[in-house]
C-alpha positions in Angstrom: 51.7 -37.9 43.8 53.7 -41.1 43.4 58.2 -39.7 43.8 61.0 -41.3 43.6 64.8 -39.6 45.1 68.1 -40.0 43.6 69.8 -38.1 46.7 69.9 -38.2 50.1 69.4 -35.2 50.8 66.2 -35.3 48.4 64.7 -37.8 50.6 64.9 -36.0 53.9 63.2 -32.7 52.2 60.5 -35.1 50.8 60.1 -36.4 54.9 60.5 -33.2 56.4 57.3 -31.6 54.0 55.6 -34.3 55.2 55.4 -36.4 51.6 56.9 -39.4 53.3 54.1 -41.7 52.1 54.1 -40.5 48.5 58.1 -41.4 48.6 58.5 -44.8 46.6 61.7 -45.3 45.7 65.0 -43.7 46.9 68.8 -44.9 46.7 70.8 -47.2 48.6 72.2 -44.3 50.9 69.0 -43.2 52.1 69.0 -44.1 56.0 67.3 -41.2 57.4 65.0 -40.9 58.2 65.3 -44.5 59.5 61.6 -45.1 57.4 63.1 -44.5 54.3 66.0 -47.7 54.1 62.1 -49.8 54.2 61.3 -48.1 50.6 62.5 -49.5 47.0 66.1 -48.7 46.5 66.0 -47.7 42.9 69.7 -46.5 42.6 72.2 -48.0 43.9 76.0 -47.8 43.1 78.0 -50.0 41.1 80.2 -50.8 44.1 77.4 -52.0 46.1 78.1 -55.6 48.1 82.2 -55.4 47.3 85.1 -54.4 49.4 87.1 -52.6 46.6 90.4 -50.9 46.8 91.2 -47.4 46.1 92.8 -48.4 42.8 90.0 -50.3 42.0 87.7 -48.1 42.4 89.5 -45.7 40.1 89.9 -47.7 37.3 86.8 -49.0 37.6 85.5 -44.9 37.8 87.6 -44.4 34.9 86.6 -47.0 32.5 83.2 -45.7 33.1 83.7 -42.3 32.7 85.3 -43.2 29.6 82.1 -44.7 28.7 79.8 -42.3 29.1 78.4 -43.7 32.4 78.7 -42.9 36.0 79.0 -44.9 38.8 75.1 -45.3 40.2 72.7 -47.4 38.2 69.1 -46.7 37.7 66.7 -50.3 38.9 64.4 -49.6 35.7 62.2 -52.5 36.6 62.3 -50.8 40.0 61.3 -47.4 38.9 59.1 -48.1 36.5 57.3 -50.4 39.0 56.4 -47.2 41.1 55.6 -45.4 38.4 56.1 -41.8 39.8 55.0 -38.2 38.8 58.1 -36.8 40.3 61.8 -37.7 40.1 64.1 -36.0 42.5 67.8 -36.0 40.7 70.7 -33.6 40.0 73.9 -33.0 37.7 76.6 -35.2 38.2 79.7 -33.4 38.5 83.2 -33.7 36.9 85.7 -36.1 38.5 
């Protein structure tokens, strides 16, 4: 089985059943276990590489909410690349 983890969490549950090798792709917050910062980061957040400020960040949160997105991106070339059987996501919530 070939997965891929939008969460965290997700990806320490995949480890601790032991499915670490089947793992190939997670998000840019997945550092534990330490393993899992080598695999693809297929999400990763709009804000990754910049220093914004608080207001930024909610305008920038805002003008995306407003348009229907949310404030990870999906790598499709990425994900489609590991072509997995099982994609580990949830809801996002209300901000």
């Amino acid at each position: 089985m070939r997965i891929c983890s939008f969460l965290p969490s997700a990806t320490e549950m995949v480890y601790d059943l032991g499915l670490g090798d089947q793992l190939y792709g997670v998000t840019h917050e997945c550092d534990y276990p330490p393993e899992a910062k080598d695999k693809p980061h297929v999400v990763h957040s709009v804000f990754e590489g910049q220093e914004p400020t608080s207001g930024e960040i909610s305008r920038v949160i805002s003008e995306r909410l407003a348009q229907g997105l949310g404030i990870y991106e999906i790598d499709t070339v990425l994900l489609q690349a590991a072509e997995p059987d099982l994609l580990i996501t949830q809801a996002i919530c209300e901000v």
